[in-house]
VEXDRENKE-813852 format. One record per residue (C-alpha): residue number from 0; x negated, y negated, z negated. Coordinates in nm, 2 decimals. Layout:
N
SEVO    i    east   north      up
SEVO  NUM       X       Y       Z
...
// end
This chain:
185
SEVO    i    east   north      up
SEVO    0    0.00    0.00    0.00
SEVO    1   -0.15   -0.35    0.09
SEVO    2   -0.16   -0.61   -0.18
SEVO    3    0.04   -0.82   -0.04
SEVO    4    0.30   -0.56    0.05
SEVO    5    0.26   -0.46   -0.35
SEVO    6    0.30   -0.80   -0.46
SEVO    7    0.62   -0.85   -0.24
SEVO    8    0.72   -0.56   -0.42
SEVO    9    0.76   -0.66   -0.75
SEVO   10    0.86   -0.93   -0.72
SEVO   11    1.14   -0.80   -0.54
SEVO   12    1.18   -0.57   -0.84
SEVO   13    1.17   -0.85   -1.08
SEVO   14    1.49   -1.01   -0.86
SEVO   15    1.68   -0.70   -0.86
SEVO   16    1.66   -0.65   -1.24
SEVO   17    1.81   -0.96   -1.28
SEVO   18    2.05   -1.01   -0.98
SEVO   19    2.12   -0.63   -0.89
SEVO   20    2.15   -0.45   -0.58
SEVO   21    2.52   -0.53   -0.50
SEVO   22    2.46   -0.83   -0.32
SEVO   23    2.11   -0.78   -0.19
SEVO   24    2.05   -1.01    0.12
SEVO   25    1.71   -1.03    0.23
SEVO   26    1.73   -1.43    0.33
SEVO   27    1.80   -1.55   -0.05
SEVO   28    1.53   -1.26   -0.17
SEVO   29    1.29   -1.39    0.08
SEVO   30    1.33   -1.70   -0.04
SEVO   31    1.32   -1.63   -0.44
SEVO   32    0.97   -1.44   -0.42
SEVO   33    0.82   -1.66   -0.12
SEVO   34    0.88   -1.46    0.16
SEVO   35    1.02   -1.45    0.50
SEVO   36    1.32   -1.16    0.60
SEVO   37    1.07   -1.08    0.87
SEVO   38    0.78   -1.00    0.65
SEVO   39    1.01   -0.81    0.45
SEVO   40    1.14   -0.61    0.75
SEVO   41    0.77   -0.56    0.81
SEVO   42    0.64   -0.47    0.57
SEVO   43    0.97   -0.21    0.42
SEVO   44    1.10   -0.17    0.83
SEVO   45    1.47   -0.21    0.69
SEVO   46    1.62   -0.36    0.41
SEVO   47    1.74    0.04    0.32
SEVO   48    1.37    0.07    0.30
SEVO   49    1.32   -0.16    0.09
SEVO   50    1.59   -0.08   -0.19
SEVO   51    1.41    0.24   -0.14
SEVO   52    1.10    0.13   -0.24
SEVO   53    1.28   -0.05   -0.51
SEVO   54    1.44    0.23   -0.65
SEVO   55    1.14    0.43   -0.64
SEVO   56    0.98    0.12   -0.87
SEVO   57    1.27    0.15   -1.08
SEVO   58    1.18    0.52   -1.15
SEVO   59    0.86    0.47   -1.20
SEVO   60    0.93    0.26   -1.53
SEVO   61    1.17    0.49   -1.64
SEVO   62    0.97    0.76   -1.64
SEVO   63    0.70    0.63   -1.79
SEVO   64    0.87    0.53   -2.08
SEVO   65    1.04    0.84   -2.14
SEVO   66    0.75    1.11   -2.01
SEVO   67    0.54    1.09   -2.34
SEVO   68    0.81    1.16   -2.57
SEVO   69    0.78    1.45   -2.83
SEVO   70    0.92    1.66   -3.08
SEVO   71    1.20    1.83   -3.11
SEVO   72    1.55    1.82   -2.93
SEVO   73    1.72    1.60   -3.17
SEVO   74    1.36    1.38   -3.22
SEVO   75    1.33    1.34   -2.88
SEVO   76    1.71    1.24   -2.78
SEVO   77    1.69    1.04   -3.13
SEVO   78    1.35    0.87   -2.94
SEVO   79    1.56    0.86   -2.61
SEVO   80    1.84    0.65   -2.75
SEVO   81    1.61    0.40   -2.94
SEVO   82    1.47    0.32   -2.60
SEVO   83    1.81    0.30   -2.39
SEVO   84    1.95    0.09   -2.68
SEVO   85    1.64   -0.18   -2.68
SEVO   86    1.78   -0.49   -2.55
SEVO   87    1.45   -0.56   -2.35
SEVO   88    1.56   -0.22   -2.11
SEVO   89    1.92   -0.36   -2.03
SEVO   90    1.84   -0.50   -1.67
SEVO   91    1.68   -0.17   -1.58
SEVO   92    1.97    0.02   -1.74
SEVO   93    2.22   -0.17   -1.53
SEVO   94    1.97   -0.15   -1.17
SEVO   95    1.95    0.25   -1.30
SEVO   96    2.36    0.24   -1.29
SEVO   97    2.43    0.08   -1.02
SEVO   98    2.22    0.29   -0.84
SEVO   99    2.37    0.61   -0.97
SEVO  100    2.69    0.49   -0.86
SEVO  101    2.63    0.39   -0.53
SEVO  102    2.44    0.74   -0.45
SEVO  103    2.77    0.86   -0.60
SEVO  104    2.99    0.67   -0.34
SEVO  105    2.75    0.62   -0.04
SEVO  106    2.56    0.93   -0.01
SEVO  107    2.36    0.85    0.25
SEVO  108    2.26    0.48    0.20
SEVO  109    1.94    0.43    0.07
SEVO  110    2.00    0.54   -0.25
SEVO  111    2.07    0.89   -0.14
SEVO  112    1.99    1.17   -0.39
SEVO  113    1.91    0.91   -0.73
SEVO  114    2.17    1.04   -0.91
SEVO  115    2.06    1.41   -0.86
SEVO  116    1.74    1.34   -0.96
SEVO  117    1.75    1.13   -1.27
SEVO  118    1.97    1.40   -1.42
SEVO  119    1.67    1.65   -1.34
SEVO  120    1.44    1.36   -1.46
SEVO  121    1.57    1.35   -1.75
SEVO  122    1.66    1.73   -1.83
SEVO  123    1.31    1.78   -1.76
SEVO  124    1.24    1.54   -2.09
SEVO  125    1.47    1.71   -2.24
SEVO  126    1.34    2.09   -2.15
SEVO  127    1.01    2.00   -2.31
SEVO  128    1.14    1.91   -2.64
SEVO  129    1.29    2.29   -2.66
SEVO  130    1.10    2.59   -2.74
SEVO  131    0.96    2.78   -2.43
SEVO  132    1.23    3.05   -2.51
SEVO  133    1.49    2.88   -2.56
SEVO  134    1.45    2.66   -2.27
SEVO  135    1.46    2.96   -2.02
SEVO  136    1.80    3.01   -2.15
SEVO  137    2.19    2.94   -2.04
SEVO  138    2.18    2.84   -2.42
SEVO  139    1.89    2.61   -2.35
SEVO  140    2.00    2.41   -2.02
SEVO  141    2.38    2.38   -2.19
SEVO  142    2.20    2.24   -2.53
SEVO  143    2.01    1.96   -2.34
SEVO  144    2.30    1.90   -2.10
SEVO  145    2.49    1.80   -2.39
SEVO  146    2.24    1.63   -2.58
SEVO  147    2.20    1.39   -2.19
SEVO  148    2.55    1.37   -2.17
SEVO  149    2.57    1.24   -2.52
SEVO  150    2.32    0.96   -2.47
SEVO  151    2.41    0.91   -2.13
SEVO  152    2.75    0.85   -2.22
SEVO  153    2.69    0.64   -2.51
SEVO  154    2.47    0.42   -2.30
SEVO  155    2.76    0.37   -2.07
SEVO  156    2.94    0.25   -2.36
SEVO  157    2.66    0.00   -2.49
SEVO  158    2.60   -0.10   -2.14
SEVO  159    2.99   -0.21   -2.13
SEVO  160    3.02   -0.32   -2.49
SEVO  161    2.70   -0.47   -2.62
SEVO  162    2.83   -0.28   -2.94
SEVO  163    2.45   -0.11   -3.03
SEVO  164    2.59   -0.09   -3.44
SEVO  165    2.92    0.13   -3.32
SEVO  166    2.78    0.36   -3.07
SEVO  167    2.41    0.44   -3.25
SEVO  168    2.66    0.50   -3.59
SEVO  169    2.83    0.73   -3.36
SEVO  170    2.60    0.88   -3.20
SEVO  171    2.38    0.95   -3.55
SEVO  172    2.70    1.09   -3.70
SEVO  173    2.72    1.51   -3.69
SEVO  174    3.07    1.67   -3.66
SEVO  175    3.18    2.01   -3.70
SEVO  176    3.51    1.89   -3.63
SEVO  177    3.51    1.83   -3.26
SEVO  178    3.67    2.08   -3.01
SEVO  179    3.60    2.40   -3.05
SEVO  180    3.44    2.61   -2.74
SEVO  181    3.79    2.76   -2.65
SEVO  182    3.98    2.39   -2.63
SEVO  183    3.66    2.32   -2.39
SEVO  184    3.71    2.62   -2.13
// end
């Protein structure tokens, strides 16, 4: 990747934290990071190719802030939530959403596949936290495909409420009263 092509590139990523993918038109991005839409097109060939590239930026941070993490299944989804809930990750949280949707509803576009693979991002995470033989398990993939639908869903929630107190008291909160496994077949 050339510098400039690099440098283009952040700051790109630093305007789609803040203003999001929605309305992405490369004349105003140009403009905000002191560009041209030609040296964009250029330098990504399309402006898919660019929210590509943007996406793949996007990744990049959240996997390196959630690679590292050890311990133990509840430690590391404990460890997982305290990051998702810092105020400081919001804007990536909300790019990370939009772009799970839209892969959701547009397939094809160029952010095909990202909701596939941050769910196997992040069960990956999870895997690691679980001992080898438990991990190799039906028991295993359900336990951490509860544990990310549990933080993914209360991050949906914190994303839409700004309600950190509620959903972390919820979410630290054990229940033997939920459903049983026969109300959930």
């Amino acid at each position: 990747m050339t510098v400039r092509r690099e440098e283009l590139l952040e700051k790109a990523y630093e305007f789609v934290l803040e203003h999001g993918l929605a309305d992405l038109s490369l004349r105003p991005l140009a403009q905000a990071i002191g560009s041209s839409p030609r040296v964009l097109l250029y330098l990504f060939e399309s402006k898919d190719g660019l929210v590509r590239e943007l996406l793949a930026r996007a990744r990049q941070d959240e996997l390196a802030a959630i690679q590292g993490i050890e311990g133990d299944l509840e430690a590391v989804t404990a460890t997982l939530w305290g990051w998702l809930a810092a105020p400081e990750h919001r804007p990536l949280l909300v790019l990370w959403l939009e772009a799970y949707a839209r892969s959701l509803v547009e397939p094809d576009g160029p952010w095909a596949g990202h909701a596939r693979q941050t769910v196997e991002d992040w069960l990956s995470v999870l895997a690691k936290a679980q001992p080898p033989a438990v991990r190799r398990t039906r028991a295993g993939l359900a336990e951490r495909t509860r544990a990310l639908a549990l933080v993914r869903g209360a991050m949906l929630d914190l994303l839409a409420t700004g309600d950190g107190t509620r959903v972390t008291a919820a979410l630290r909160q054990r229940s033997d009263h939920g459903p049983t496994r026969a109300a959930l077949r």
